[in-house]
C-alpha atoms as a printed R data frame, in Angstrom:
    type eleno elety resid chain resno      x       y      z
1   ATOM     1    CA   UNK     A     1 33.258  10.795 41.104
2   ATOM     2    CA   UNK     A     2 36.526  11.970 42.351
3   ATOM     3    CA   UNK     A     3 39.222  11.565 39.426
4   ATOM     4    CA   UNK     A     4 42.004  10.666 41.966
5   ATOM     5    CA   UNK     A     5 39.934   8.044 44.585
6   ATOM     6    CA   UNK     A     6 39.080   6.495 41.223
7   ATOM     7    CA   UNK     A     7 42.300   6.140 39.971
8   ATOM     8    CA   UNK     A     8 43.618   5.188 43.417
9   ATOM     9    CA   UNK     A     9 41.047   2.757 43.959
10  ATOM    10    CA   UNK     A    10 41.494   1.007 40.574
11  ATOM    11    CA   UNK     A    11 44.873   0.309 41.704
12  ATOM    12    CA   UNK     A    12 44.770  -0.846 45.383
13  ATOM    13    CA   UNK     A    13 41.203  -2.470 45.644
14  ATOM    14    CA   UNK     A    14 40.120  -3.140 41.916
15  ATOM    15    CA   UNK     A    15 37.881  -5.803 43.176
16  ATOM    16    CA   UNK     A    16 35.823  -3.883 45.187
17  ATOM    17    CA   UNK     A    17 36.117  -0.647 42.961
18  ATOM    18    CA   UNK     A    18 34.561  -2.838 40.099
19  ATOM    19    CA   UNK     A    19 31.990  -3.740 42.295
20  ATOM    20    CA   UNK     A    20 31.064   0.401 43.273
21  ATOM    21    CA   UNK     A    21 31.070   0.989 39.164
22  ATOM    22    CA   UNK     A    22 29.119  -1.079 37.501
23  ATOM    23    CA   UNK     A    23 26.147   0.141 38.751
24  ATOM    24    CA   UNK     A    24 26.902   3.957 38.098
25  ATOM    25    CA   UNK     A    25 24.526   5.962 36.385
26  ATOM    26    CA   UNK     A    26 27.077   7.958 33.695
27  ATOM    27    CA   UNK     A    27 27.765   8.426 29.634
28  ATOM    28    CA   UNK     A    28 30.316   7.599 27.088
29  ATOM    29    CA   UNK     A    29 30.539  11.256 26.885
30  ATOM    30    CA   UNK     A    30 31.294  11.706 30.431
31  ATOM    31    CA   UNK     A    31 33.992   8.654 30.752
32  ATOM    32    CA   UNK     A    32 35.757  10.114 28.313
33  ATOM    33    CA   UNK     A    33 36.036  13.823 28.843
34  ATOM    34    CA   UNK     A    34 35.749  13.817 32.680
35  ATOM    35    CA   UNK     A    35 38.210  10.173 33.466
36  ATOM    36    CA   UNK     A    36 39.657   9.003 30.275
37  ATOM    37    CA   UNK     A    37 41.225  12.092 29.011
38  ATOM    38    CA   UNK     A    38 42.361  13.769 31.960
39  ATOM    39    CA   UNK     A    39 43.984  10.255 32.906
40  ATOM    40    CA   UNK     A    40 45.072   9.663 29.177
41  ATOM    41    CA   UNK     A    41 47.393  13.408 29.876
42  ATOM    42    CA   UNK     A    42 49.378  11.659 32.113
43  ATOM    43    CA   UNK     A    43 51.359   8.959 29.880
44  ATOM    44    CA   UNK     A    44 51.529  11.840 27.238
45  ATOM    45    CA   UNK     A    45 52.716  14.594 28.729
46  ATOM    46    CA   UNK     A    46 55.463  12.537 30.848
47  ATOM    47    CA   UNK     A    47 56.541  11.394 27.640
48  ATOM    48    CA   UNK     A    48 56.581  14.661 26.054
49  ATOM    49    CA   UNK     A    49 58.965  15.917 28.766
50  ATOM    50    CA   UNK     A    50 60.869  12.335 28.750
51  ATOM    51    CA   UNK     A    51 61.714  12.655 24.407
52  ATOM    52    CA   UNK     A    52 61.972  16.174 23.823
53  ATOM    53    CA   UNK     A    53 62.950  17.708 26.920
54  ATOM    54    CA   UNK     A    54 64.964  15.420 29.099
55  ATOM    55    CA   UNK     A    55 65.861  12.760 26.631
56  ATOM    56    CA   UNK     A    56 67.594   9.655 26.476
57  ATOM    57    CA   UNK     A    57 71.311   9.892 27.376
58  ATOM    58    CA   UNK     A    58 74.291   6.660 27.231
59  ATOM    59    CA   UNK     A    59 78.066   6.927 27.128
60  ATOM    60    CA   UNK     A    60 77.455  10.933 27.456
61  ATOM    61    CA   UNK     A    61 75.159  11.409 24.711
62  ATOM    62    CA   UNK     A    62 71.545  12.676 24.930
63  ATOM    63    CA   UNK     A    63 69.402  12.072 22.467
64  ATOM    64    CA   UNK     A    64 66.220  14.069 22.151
65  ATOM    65    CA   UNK     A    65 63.159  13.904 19.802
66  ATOM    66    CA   UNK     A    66 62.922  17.916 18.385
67  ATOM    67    CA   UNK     A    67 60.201  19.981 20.784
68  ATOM    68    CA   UNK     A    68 57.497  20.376 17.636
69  ATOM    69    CA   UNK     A    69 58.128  16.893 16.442
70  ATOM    70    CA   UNK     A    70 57.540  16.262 19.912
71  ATOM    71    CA   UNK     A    71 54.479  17.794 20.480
72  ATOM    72    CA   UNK     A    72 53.333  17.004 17.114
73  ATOM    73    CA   UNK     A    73 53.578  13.022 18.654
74  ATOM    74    CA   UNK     A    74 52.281  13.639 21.870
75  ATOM    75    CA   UNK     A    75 48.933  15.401 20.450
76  ATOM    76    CA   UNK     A    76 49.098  12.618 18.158
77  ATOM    77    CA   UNK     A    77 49.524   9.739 20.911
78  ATOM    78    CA   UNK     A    78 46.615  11.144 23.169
79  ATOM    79    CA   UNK     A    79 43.985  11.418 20.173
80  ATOM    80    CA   UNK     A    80 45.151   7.485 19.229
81  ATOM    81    CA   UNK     A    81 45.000   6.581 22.673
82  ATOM    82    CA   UNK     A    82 41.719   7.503 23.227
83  ATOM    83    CA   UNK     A    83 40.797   6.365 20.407
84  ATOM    84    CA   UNK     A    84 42.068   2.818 20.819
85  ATOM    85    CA   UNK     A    85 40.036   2.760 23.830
86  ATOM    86    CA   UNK     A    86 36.925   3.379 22.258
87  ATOM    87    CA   UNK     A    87 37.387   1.088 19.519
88  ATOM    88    CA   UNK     A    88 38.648  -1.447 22.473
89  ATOM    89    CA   UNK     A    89 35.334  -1.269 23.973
90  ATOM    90    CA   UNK     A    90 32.859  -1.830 20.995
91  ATOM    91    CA   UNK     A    91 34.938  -5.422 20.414
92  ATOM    92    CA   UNK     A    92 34.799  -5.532 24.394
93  ATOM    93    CA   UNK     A    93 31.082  -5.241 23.874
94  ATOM    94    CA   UNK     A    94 30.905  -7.264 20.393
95  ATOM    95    CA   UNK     A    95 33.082 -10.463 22.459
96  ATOM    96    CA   UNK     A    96 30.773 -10.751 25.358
97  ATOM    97    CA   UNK     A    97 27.958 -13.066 24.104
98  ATOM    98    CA   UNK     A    98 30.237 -15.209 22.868
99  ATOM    99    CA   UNK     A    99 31.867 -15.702 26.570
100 ATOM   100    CA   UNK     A   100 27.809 -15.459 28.127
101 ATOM   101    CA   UNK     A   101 28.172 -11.795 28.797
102 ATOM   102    CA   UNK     A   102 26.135  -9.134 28.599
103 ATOM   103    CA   UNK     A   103 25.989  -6.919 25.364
104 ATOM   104    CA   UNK     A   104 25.777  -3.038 27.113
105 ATOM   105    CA   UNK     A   105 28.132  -0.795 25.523
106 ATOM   106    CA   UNK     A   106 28.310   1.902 28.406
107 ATOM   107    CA   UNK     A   107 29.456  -1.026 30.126
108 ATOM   108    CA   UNK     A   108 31.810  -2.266 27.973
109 ATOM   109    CA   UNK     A   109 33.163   1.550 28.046
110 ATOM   110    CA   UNK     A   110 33.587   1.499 31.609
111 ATOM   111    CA   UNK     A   111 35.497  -1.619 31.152
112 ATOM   112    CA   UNK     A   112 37.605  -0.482 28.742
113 ATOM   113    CA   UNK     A   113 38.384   2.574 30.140
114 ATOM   114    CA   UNK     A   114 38.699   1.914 33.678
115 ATOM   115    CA   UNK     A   115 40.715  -0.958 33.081
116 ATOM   116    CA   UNK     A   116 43.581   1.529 31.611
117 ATOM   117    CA   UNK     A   117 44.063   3.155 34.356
118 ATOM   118    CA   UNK     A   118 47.282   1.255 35.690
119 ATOM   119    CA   UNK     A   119 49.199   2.265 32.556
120 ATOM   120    CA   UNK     A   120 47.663   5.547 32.284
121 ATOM   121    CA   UNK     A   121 49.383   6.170 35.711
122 ATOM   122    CA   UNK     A   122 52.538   3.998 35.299
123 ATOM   123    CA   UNK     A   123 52.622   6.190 31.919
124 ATOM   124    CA   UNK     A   124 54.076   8.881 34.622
125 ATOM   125    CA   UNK     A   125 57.722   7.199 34.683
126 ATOM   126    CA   UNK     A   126 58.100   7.565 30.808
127 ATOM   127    CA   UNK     A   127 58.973  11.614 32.579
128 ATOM   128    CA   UNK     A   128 62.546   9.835 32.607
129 ATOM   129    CA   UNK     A   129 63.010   7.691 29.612
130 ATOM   130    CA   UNK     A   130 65.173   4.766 32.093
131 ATOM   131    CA   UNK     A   131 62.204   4.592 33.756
132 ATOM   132    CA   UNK     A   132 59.621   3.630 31.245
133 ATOM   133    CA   UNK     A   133 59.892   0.002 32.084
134 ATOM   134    CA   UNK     A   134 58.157   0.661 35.273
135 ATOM   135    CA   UNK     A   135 55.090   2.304 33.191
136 ATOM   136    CA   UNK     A   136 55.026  -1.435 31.453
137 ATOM   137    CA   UNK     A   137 54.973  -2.875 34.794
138 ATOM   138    CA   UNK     A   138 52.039  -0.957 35.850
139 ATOM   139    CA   UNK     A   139 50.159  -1.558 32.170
140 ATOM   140    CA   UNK     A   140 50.965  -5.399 33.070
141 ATOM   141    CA   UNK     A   141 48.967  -5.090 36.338
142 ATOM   142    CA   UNK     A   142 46.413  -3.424 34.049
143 ATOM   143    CA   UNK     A   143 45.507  -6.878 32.606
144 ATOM   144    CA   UNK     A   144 45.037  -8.219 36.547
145 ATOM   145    CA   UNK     A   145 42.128  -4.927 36.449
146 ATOM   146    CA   UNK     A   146 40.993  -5.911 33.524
147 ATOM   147    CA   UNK     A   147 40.296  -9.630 34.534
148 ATOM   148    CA   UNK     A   148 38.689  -8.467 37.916
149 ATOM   149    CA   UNK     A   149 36.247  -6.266 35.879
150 ATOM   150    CA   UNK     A   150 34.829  -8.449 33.206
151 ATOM   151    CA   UNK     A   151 32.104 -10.631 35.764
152 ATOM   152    CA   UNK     A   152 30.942  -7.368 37.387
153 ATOM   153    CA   UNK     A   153 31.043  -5.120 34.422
154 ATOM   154    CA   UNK     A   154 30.272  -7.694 31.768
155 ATOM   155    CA   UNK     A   155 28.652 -10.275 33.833
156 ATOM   156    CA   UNK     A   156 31.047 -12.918 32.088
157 ATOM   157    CA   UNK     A   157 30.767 -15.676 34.536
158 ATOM   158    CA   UNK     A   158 34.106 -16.398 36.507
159 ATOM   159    CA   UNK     A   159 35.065 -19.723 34.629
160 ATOM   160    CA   UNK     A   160 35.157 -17.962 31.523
161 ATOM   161    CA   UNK     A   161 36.595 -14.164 32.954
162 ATOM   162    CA   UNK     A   162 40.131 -15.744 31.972
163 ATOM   163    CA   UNK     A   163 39.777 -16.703 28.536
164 ATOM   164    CA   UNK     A   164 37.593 -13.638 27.614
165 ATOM   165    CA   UNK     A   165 40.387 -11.018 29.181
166 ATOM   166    CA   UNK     A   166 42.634 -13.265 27.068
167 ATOM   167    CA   UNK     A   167 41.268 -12.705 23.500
168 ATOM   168    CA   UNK     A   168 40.518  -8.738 25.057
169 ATOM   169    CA   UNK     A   169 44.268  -8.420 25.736
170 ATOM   170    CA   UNK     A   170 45.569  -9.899 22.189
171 ATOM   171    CA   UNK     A   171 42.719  -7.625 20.300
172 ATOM   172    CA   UNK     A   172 44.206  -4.525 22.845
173 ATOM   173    CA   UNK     A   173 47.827  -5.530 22.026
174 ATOM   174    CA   UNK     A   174 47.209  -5.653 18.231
175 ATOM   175    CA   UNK     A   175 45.627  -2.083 18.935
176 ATOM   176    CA   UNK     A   176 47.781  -0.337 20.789
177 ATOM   177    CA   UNK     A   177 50.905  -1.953 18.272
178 ATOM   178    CA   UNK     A   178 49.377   0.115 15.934
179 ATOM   179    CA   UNK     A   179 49.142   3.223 17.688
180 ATOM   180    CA   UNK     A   180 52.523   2.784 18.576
181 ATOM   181    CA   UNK     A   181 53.778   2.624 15.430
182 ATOM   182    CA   UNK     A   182 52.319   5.347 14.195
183 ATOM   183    CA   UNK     A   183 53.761   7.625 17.338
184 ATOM   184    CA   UNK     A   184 56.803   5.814 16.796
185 ATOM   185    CA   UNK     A   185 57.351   6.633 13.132
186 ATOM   186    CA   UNK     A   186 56.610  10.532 13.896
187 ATOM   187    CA   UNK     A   187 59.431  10.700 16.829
188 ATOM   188    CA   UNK     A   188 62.150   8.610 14.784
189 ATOM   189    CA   UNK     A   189 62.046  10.416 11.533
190 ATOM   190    CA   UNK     A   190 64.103  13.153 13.361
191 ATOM   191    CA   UNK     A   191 66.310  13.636 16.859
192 ATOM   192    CA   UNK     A   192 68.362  15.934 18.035
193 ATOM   193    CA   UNK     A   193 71.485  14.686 19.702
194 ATOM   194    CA   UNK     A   194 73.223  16.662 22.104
195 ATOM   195    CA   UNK     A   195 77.379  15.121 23.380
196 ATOM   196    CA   UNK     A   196 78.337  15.990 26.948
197 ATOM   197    CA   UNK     A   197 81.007  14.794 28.930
């Protein structure tokens, strides 16, 4: 599997991509430390460079999480991320029956893990903090992914695809809310702010 195709292909032909996965022969091991992490880098470094290096400026004033603090979050942010993921896909996997899906946790792990890969690469614009809405904007189309995936992956039958993605997106929001306030609570405890005019 080519990290970049995937990744590509995720975002401009999900449909079909879905279709090329859910056969694959691979392991929870391998999604995670060959796709999920390397992808996963992406939203946290950016934002590394976005808080402590670039920063936030307005009116002339930059404000910039400290570079340790920084990296403290950003180690922090990837181990929570992938994290939420995995716990994603064992309630992925727990949900199905209840939507007539399949219960096969690789599956479920490629679902949950593929699916991410919108925001994972949105997660680039967060490089300059003005820019992070776009990152939301790709997680958004993440959802679109998601819903695409769940009859191939999880054999979910289509008239029930929406309502299942549903209760995976509020169970993912709840999730990710969480990791977020943990980062969160590490970068606002201390900033540096720099005036320039």
């Amino acid at each position: 599997m080519n990290i970049v195709e995937r990744a590509k292909n995720l975002i401009i032909s999900p449909k079909s991509e879905w279709e090329i996965i859910a056969p694959e022969e691979t392991s929870v091991q391998d999604l995670y430390f060959s796709y999920a992490l390397i992808m996963a880098l992406i939203p946290t470094i950016s934002s590394f460079i976005g808080r402590s290096i670039i920063g936030y400026s307005f009116l002339g004033v930059t404000i910039r999480t400290p570079f340790v603090r920084g990296l403290i979050g950003a180690i922090v942010y990837l181990v929570l991320a992938l994290v939420g993921v995995f716990v994603l896909a064992y309630i992925i996997d727990l949900l199905a029956p209840s939507f007539n899906g399949e219960k096969d946790i690789l599956s479920s792990h490629k679902l949950a893990v593929y699916s991410a890969t919108p925001g994972w690469v949105g997660g680039i614009f967060s490089i300059i903090p003005a820019l992070s809405i776009i990152g939301l904007l790709f997680s958004l189309y993440g959802i679109y992914v998601l819903y695409l995936g769940v009859t191939p992956i999880k054999k979910v039958p289509k008239e029930k695809a929406i309502v299942y993605t549903l209760v995976i997106i509020v169970v993912a929001i709840v999730i990710y809310a969480i990791i977020g306030a943990i980062v969160g609570s590490l970068m606002v405890t201390s900033r540096t702010v720099t005036a320039g005019f």
